[in-house]
Structure formats: C-alpha cells, structure tokens
TITORTI-19718 format. One line per 5 residues: number of its first residue (from 1); their letters; for each residue x, y, z of C-alpha. Coordinates in Angstrom, 3 decimals. Layout:
<rs>
NUM) A) X Y Z ~ ...
</rs>
This chain:
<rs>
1) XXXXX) 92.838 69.226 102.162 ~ 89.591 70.803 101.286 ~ 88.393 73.789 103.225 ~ 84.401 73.148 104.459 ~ 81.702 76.168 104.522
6) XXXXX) 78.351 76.430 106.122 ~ 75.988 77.202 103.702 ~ 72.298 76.703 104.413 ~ 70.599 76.276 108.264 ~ 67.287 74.649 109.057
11) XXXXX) 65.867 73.775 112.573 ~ 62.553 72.795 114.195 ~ 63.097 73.368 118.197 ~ 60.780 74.598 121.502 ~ 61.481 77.508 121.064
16) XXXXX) 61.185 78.366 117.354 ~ 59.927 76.006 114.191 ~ 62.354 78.103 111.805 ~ 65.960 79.023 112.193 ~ 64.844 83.062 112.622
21) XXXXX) 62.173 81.580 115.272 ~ 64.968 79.747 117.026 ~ 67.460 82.382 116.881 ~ 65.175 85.084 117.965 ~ 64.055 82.647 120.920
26) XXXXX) 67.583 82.570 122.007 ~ 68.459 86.209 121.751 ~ 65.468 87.092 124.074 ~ 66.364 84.706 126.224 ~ 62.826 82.745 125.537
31) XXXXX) 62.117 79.538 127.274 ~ 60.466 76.457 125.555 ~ 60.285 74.634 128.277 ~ 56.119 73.923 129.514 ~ 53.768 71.075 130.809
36) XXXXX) 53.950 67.990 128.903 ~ 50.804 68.722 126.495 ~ 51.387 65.122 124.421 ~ 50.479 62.625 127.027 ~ 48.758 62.675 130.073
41) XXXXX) 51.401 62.808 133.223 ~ 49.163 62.023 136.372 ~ 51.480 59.030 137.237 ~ 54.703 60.609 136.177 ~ 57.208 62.289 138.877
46) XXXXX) 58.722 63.844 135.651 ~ 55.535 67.167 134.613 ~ 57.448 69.120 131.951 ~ 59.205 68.766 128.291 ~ 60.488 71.188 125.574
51) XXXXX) 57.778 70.201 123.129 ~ 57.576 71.605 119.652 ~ 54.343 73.894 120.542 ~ 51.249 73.830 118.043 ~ 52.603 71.233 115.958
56) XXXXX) 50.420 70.048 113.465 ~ 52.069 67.659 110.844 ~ 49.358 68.281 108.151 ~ 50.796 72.091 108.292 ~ 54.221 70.142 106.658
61) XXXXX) 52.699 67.110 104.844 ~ 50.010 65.506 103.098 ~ 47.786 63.493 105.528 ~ 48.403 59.775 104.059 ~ 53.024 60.910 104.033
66) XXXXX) 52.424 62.018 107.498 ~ 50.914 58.611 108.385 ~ 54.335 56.887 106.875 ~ 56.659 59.270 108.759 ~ 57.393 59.234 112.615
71) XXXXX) 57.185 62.471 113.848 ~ 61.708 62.187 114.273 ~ 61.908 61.818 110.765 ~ 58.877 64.842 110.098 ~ 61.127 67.437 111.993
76) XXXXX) 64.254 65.921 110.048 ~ 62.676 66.959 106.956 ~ 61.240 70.005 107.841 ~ 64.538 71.208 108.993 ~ 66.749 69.610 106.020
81) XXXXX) 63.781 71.774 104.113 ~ 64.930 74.639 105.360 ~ 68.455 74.323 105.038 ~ 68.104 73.625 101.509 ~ 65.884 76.425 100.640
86) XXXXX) 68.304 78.982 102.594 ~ 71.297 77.005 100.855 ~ 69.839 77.666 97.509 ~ 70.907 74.564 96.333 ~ 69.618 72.938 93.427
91) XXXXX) 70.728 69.310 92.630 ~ 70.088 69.199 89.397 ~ 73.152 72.053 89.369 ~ 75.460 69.522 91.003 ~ 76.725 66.086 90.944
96) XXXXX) 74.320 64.543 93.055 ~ 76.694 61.536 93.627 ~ 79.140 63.766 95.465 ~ 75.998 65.130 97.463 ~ 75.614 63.029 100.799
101) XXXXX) 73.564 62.997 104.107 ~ 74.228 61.774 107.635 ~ 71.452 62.628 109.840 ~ 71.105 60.678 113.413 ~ 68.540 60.264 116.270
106) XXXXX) 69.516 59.177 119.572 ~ 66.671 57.183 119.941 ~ 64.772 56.914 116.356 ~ 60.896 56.184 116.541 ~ 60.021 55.543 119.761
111) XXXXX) 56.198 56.729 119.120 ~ 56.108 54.369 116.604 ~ 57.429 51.728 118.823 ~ 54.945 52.411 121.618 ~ 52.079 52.440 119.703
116) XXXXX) 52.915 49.620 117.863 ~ 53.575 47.815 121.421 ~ 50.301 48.280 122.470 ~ 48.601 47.120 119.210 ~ 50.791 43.647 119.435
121) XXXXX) 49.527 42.755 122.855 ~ 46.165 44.306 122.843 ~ 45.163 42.786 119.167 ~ 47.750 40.555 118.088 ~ 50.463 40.372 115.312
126) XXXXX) 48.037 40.760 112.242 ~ 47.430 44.244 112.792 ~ 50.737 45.178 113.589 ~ 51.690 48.253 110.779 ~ 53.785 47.066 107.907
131) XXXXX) 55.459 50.669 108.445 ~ 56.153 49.938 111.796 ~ 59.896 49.283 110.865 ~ 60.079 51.614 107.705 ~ 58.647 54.105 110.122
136) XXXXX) 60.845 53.078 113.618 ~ 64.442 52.557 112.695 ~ 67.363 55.142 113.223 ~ 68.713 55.532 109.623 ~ 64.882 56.797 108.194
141) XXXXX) 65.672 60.257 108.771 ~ 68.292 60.271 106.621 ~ 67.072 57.791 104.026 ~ 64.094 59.894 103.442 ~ 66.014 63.343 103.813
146) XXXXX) 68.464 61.572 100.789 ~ 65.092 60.823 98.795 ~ 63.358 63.663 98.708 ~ 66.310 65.935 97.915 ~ 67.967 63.552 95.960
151) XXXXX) 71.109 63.262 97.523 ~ 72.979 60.517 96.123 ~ 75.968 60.499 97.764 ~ 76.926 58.906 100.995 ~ 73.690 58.565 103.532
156) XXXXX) 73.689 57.040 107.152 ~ 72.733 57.429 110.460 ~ 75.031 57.815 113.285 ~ 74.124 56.310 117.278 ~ 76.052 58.178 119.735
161) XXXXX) 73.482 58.968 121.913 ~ 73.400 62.547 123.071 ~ 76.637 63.377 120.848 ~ 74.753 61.944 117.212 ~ 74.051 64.991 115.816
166) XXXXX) 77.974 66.430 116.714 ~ 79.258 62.829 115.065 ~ 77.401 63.274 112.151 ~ 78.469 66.987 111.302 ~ 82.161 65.938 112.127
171) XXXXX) 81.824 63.261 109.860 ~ 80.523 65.051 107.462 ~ 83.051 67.408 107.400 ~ 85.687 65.004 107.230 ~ 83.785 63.297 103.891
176) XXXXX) 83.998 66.820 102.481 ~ 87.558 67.914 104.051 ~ 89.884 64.611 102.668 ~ 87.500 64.868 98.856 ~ 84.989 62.322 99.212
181) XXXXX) 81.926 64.235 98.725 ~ 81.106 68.200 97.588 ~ 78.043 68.936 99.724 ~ 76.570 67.082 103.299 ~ 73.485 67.655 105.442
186) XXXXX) 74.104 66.426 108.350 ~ 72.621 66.984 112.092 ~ 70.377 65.477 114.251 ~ 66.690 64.744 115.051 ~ 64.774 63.560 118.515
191) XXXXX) 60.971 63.016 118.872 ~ 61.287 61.329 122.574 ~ 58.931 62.839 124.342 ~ 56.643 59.484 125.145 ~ 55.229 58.045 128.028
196) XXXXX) 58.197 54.813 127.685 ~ 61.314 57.659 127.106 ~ 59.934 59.917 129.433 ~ 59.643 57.004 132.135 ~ 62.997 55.380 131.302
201) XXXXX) 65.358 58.888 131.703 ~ 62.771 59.606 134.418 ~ 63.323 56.424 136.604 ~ 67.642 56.044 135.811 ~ 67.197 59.455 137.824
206) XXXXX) 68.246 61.598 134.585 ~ 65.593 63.928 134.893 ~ 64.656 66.960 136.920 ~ 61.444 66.622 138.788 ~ 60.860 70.495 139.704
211) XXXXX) 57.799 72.072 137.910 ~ 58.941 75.547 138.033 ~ 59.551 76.206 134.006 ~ 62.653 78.956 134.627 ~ 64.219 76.258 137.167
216) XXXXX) 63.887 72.986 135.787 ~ 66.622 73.346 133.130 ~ 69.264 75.409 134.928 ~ 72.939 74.320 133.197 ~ 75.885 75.236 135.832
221) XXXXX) 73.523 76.454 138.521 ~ 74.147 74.488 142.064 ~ 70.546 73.388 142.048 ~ 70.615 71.596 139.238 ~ 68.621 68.816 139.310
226) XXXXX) 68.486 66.990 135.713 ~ 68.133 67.248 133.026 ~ 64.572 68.118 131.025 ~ 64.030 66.460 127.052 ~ 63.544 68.589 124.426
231) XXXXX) 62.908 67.773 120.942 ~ 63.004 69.079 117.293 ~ 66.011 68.796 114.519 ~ 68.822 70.997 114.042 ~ 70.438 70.416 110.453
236) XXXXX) 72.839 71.979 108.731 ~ 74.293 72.196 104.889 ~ 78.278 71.989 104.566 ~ 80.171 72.477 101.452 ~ 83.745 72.603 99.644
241) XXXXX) 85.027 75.894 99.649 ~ 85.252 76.206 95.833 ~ 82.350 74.262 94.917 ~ 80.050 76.975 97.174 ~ 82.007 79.529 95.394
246) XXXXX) 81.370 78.605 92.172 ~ 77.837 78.718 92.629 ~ 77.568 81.967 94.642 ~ 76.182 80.456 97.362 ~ 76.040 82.502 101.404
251) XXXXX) 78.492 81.603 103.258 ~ 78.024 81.628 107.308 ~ 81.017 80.093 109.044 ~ 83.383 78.088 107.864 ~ 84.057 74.367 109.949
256) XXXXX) 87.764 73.983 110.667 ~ 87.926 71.245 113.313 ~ 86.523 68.040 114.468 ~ 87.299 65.737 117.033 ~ 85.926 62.423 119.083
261) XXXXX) 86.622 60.428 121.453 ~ 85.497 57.636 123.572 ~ 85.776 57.332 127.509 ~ 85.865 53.891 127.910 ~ 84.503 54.159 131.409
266) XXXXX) 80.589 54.247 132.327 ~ 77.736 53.825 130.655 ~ 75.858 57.052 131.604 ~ 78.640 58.756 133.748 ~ 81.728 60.929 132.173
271) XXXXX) 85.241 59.472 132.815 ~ 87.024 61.246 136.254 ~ 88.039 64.742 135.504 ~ 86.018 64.871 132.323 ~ 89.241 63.285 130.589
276) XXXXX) 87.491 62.094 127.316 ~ 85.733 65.259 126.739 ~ 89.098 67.270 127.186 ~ 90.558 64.930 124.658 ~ 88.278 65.497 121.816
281) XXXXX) 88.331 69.403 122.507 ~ 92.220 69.279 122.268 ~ 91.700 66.965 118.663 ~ 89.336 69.295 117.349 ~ 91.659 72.550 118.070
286) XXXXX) 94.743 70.478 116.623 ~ 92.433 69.744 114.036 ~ 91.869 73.264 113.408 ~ 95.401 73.977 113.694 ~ 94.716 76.864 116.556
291) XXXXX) 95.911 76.979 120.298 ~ 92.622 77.035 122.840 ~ 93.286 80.702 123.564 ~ 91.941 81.049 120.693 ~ 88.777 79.692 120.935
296) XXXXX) 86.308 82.623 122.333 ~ 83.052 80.774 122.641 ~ 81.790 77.230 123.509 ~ 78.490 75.969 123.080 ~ 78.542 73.661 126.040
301) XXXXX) 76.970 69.898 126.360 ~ 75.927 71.590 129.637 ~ 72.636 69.251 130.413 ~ 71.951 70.512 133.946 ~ 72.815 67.409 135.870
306) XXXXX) 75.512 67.919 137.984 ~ 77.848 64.944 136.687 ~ 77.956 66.438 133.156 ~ 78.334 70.408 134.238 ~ 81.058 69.898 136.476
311) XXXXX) 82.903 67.230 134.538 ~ 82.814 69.145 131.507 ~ 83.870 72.451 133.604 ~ 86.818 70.460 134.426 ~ 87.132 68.808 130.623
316) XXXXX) 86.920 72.948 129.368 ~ 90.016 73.571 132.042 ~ 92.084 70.483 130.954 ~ 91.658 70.943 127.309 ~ 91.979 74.861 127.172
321) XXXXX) 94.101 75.508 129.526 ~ 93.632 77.546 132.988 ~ 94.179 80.661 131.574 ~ 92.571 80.375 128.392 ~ 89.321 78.612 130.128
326) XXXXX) 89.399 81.936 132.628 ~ 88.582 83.769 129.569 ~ 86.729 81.643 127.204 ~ 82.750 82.652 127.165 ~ 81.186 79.262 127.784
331) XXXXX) 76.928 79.186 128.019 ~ 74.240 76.008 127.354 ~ 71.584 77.060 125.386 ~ 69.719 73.787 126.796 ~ 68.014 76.230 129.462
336) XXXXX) 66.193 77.386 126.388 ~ 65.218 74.527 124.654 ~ 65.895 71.744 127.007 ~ 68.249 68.672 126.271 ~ 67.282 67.192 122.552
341) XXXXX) 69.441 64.068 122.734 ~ 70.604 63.248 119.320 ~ 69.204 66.193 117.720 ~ 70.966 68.481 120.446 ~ 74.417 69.272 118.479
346) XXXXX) 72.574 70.511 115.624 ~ 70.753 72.639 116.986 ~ 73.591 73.968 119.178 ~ 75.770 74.523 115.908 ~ 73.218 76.592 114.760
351) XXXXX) 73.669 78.357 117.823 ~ 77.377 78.811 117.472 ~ 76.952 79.504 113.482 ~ 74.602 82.390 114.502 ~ 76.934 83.397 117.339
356) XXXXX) 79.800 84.250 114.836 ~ 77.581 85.339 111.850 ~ 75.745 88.089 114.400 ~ 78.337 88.530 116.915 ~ 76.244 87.796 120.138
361) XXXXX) 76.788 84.672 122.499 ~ 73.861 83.355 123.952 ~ 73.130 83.294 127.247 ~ 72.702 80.383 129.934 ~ 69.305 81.251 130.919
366) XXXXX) 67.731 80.733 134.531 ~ 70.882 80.850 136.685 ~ 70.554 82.059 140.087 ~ 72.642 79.788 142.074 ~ 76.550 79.319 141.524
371) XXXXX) 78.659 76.455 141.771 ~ 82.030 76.523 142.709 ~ 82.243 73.291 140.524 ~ 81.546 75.474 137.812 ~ 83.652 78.567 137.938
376) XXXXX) 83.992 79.486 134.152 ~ 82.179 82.677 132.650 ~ 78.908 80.916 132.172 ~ 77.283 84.226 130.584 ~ 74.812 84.122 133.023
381) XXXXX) 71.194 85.140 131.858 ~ 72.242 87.373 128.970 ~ 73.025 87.338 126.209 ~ 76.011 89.612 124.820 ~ 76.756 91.564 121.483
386) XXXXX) 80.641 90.486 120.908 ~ 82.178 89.910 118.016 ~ 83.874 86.274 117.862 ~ 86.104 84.349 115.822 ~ 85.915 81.123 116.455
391) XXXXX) 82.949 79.022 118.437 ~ 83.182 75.305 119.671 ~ 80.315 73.249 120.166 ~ 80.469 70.267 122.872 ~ 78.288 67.438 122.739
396) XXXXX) 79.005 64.002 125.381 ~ 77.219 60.985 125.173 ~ 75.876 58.036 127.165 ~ 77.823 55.341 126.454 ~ 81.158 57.677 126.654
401) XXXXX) 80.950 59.045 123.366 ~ 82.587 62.416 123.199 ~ 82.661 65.116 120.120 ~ 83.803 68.860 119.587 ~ 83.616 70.843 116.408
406) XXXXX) 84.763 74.104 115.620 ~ 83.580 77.089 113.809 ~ 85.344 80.100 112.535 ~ 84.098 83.211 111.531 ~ 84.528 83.570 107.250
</rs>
C-alpha cells in the first residue's frame, strides 16, 4: 500500500478568497456570515448567507470564460488554482495519465438553472443558452479543473450531498493508496445561494431564520436553530509518498484513513443514535490502523440543527469511545463560514490540515448556550495553540451518506 501526502491547498470561502485569508479568518475567530447581498430577500423568512464578499469573476477570468462557467465551477478553479500553485506542480514533470481529479458539488449550477428557467417560460425554447447544460451539470467542475491543468488521469464528480467533497478526497486517496494514480485534486465546490436553493432548504425547515449574524450559525449551542448556506470551494492536492519526494515537493499532513457509510434510514434525518456516522469514524480509524484515543481533533459535520449536533455527539461517543470522546477536542468551523454543502469537507480538511501543520484547533464560534445533548469539549469560542497528531474531519449527508477521513501530522 502506498502512503498519501498533502501537498498543495487552495480555497475560496466567506471568510477568506485564499487559503492564508481563510485560515487567518478562522484563527481570529472571523465570521462570514452577512445579509444576503445576491438577491433581493423581501419575501424570504430565510435574511442571511455566507456569501463570498466582493466577488467579481472578471478579477479571475476573462469576460467571454466567465460567461461559459457557473459561478460553482469559477470557485472550483480558483481554488484548484491555488492548490496547484502552492503544490508546485508542473505536469509536464509528471505522467499526466497517473494525474486525476474528483471534484463534487452538492447541487452543481443551480444559477444557471434558474436563469435559464425563467428565459424558457418568459421567451421560449429558442433562446434557451446552448451552455445551459455545459454550464449546469455536476461533473463541470471537475471536467474543466482536468482541462485546464491537464490532468489526465481519472476525473469525476461525486453526489453525496453535504458529504461530496469528504467522498471525493476519500476516494481519492484510495486511487492513490491501492496504485492507481500518483497525484489527485479532489474537494468540493457549492454556489447555492439562489432565490430556488435558498427557498427549498428554507421551506423543508433546514434553515435558521434569526438575523442576528453571531447567532444564526451556532453548532452545539441549545438554540440552534438551522442551519445557514455558505458557499466557496475547498480543494486539496494529494500525492504518493515517493512520487512528492522525488520532486521535493511541501509536505503538510499526510492522509491515513478513510471511511463511508450509508444509513439506510431517512432522507434528510441521521439514523437513531447517529449509528452510520459512528460506523464510518470506526472504518476510517481501522483504516488508519490507530485506536480513537488517538485521534485528538475532529472537524465536526456540526451544521447547527439540532438533529445533526446531537446525533453526531452521540455518533463521536459510539465510535470513540466514552473515554476517548471525554477527551477528544471536537469544534465546527461552520459558525465561521456557514454550511457549504458539497464544498463543506474541503474546506473543513483544510481546516484540519492547518490544525496539525500550525498546531491550533479552531474554535466553534458564537456559543453561548449549552446542550446537554452535546456534552463533548466543543472548544467553545477560541481557538487554542496545541500541538496535534492526528485530526478527523466528519462530513453526513442527506440521503444518509456518511464519510470520515483522517489526517496525521508528517
């Protein structure tokens, strides 16, 4: 079996458009969550979003590109971008056949979709774009991530809802892990925030309603409400051991252990007891051949409604153990940036990448309140300089789609 390194980081979040943006966001304990700037909300119960804040696509493209790219696969380049400038990679250095990409979106291009909508019904088929589909579908992140870096290798999108971007990098790592492929980006990507996807989470009750920034996204705290969307893209490179050797390349973290599972229950609520999540916790720390004693920080799902907090509080205790989830430093950095569906587990294992690289966990920001529901050590409000050795990262999806991965410190 191969051993898999982190080496390159990109991101494009609410709090940050750069991984040192993001990463300074979350050591200050900044919060990207505002007023929903992109549409006008006079009807909505639903007020505020973490947008991406003075976005202006012509900043990252040429004006007729920008008008071929939904603004999900935009932030999926811009972040892949990034990570390939930080991984110093250069493809015509390496077998760009054994260089893949799986990049997902929850939801894909649901601008795209709307706009195109209202252009069907309001002046017919004719004028319909012939992008529309090029431009709307959930695999164009990663087809156009594979183009312009030339990635040659394996290249697909996976749908797990709020647990994509976790699949993907677990999948990755597996490609890379059993000898399939040298190098992966992989992640996620979410540009959601639309009249339609703000209405549809909004009226299945999924959101919070409160318009008070610092309490609207509140993971763990007993008045949590909902949760509130985010967006952006959180991408990160992997790579064989050897082959990131060879080529000198910086090595953050190395990934040790994946694992999935499906709950077979609900189609937006976690199984009883938060049973599926504990299982693919427990198949990621096999995976990684540790005990979870050993794990000292997880990046929770934590979404800040109250199914998901206190399910996965009790998935943490089943899959850990009771003492070891006593101990174990467990925070959502979703009170930063809000929840960015398929591009969430990115992000958040650039979060638990940082965490090991720096030693400092991130704190679960706005939490006044607590809930017996939720007795683990949250690391309420802030942040702490520890050094760590290995960091999981949690991500649960609608649909019962459940994922884990695991970092260690190299």
């Amino acid at each position: 079996m191969n051993r898999v390194v982190v080496t390159g980081l990109g991101a494009i979040t609410p709090i940050g458009k750069n991984v040192n943006e993001f990463w300074k966001g979350i050591k200050e304990g900044a919060c990207g969550i505002d007023e929903i700037k992109s549409f006008d909300t006079t009807n909505f119960k639903v007020k505020l979003a973490g947008e991406i804040k003075d976005y202006n696509e012509e900043d990252y493209f040429e004006k007729k590109a920008a008008k071929r790219l939904d603004k999900y696969t935009q932030y999926a380049l811009i972040a892949s971008r990034e990570a390939m400038k930080d991984s110093n990679l250069n493809v015509e250095e390496i077998n760009a056949e054994r260089f893949g990409v799986i990049l997902s979106s929850g939801i894909g291009g649901l601008q795209t979709i709307e706009n195109n909508d209202h252009t069907v019904i309001e002046k017919g088929p004719d004028r319909v774009s012939p992008m529309f589909i090029p431009m709307s579908i959930c695999n164009m992140a990663a087809g156009n991530v594979a183009i312009e870096v030339g990635a040659k290798g394996e290249s697909f999108a996976i749908v797990t809802a709020c647990a994509s971007a976790t699949h993907s990098i677990g999948e990755a790592y597996r490609l890379i892990k059993h000898g399939y492929q040298d190098v992966m980006i992989a992640g996620g990507t979410e540009a959601s925030i639309t009249p339609l996807g703000i209405a549809g989470f909004m009226n299945m009750k999924a959101l919070s309603q409160s318009e008070d920034k610092l309490r609207a996204s509140i993971p763990f705290d007993k008045e949590r409400s909902g949760f509130v969307m985010g967006e952006g893209a959180g991408v990160i490179i992997i790579e064989e051991l050897e082959h990131a050797l060879k080529r000198n390349a910086k090595i953050y973290a190395e990934l040790v252990g994946y694992g999935a599972s499906s709950d077979a229950y609900h189609i937006t609520s976690p199984a009883p007891g938060g049973a599926g999540g504990a299982r693919a916790m427990k198949l990621a720390i096999e995976d990684a051949n540790i005990e979870g004693k050993d794990i000292d920080y997880i990046n929770a799902h934590g979404t800040s409604t109250h199914l998901n907090d206190s399910l996965e509080t009790s998935a943490i205790k089943l899959a850990l153990g009771e003492d070891a989830s006593k101990k174990v430093m467990v925070s959502s950095t979703k009170g930063h940036t809000g929840h960015l569906l398929g591009a969430a587990g990115g992000v958040e294992a650039i979060a638990c990448v940082k965490a090991l690289e720096e030693g400092f966990v991130p704190a679960t920001i706005g939490y006044k309140v607590p809930d017996e529901e939720c007795d683990l050590d949250i690391v309420p409000n802030e942040g702490r300089n520890i050094k760590i050795n290995y960091a999981m990262s949690n991500s649960l999806g609608f649909g019962g789609h459940n994922s884990s991965i695991i970092f260690k410190k190299y």
